[in-house]
N, C-alpha and C positions, 0 to 999 in steps of 0.2 A: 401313626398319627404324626410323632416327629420328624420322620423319614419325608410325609408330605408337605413340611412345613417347612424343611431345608428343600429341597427340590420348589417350590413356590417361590420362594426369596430366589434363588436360583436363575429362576424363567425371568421374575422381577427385574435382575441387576442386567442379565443379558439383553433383554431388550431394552436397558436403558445404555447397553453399550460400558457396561462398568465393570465387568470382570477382567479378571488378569487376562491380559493379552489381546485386548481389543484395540482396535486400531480407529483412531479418529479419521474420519473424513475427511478431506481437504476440499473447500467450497472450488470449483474449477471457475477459473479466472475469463472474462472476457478479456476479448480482443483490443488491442489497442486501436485499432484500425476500424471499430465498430461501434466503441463506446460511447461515442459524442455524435449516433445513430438516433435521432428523434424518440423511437418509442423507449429508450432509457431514461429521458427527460424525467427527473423529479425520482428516481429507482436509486435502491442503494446498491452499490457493485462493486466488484472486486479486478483488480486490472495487476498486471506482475510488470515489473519494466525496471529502469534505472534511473536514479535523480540525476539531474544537472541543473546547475542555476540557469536564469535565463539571460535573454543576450547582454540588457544592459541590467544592474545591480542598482537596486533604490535603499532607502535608509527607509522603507515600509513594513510595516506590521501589519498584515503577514506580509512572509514574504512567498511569492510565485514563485514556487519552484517547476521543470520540467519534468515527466516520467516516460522515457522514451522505451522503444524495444530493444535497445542495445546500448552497452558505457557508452557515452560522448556524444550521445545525443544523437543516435538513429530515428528517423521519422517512422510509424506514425507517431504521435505522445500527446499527453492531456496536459493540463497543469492543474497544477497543486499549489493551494496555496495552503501555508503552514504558519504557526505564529514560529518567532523570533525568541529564541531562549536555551534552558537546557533541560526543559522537560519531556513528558513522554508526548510523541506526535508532535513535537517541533522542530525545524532547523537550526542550528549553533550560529549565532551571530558571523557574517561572515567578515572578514580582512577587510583592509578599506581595497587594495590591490587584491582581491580575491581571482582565484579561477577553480576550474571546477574541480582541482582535487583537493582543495580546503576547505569541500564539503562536506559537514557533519552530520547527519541526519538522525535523529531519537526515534529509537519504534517505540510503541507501545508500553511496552515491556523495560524500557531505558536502555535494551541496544544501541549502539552506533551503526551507523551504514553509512558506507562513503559513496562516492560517484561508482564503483568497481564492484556494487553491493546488488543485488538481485533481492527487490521487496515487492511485497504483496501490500496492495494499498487499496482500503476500502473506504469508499466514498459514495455521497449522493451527487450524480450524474446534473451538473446545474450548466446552464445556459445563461451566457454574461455577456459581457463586453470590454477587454482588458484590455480596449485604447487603442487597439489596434484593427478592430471589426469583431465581428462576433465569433464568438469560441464556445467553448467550454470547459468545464473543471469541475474536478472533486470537489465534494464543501466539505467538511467535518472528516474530513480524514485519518484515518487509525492505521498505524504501518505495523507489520510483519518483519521479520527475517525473510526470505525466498529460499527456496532452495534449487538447486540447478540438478536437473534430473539427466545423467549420462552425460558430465558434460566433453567437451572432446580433448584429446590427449595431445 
């Protein structure tokens, strides 16, 4: 009877993924190139890429950050906007002379990640107007660490 009661718990922990050795899932990121793709409108999603500020710096809460496919701001990218501070899910007040490598970025977790930082950034997929015509961006955004798989030598 004990024998089946340890073997139960057992079967229990593994299919919740909770015994020694089990390996988390990692949600597989969409495309940056695909994101701001109409049928993700109003979807929460996960997109990998690299911050930069944007071209010109405002003294706004939040502030629009970029999330591009590569540092320094490879096309394609979404934006982000983030509030303004040094909590988790915000960018660090920037320089009044800022550029993009006195950028600080808060994950989640109170990580830092600069411009050179490869994050995992989940958001709902929203459709705006940032002044400039229509776009889109992440709204409630929760940032990651990334990790860079094979990267090259």
């Amino acid at each position: 009877m004990r024998s089946s009661v340890i073997a139960l718990c057992a079967t229990g922990l593994a299919a919740c993924g909770q015994l020694a050795g089990a390996t988390p899932t990692v949600e597989p990121a969409a495309s940056l190139a695909t994101i701001c793709d109409p049928m993700f409108v109003g979807q929460s999603r996960v997109v990998e890429g690299f911050f930069i500020y944007p071209d010109v710096l405002t003294d706004t809460d939040p502030l629009t950050l970029i999330l591009s496919t590569g540092p320094g701001g490879i096309e394609p990218y979404v934006h982000v906007p983030l509030a303004v501070g040094q909590g988790a899910n915000q960018v660090e007040p920037p320089p009044i002379d800022a550029t993009d490598q006195d950028l600080r970025v808060r994950t989640a977790a109170g990580e830092v990640a600069d411009m050179s930082q490869l994050v995992r950034v989940r958001g709902v997929v929203t459709e705006g107007d940032m002044g400039d015509g229509s776009t889109c961006y992440l709204a409630d955004a929760q940032i990651t660490l990334g990790t860079i798989v094979n990267p090259a030598p």
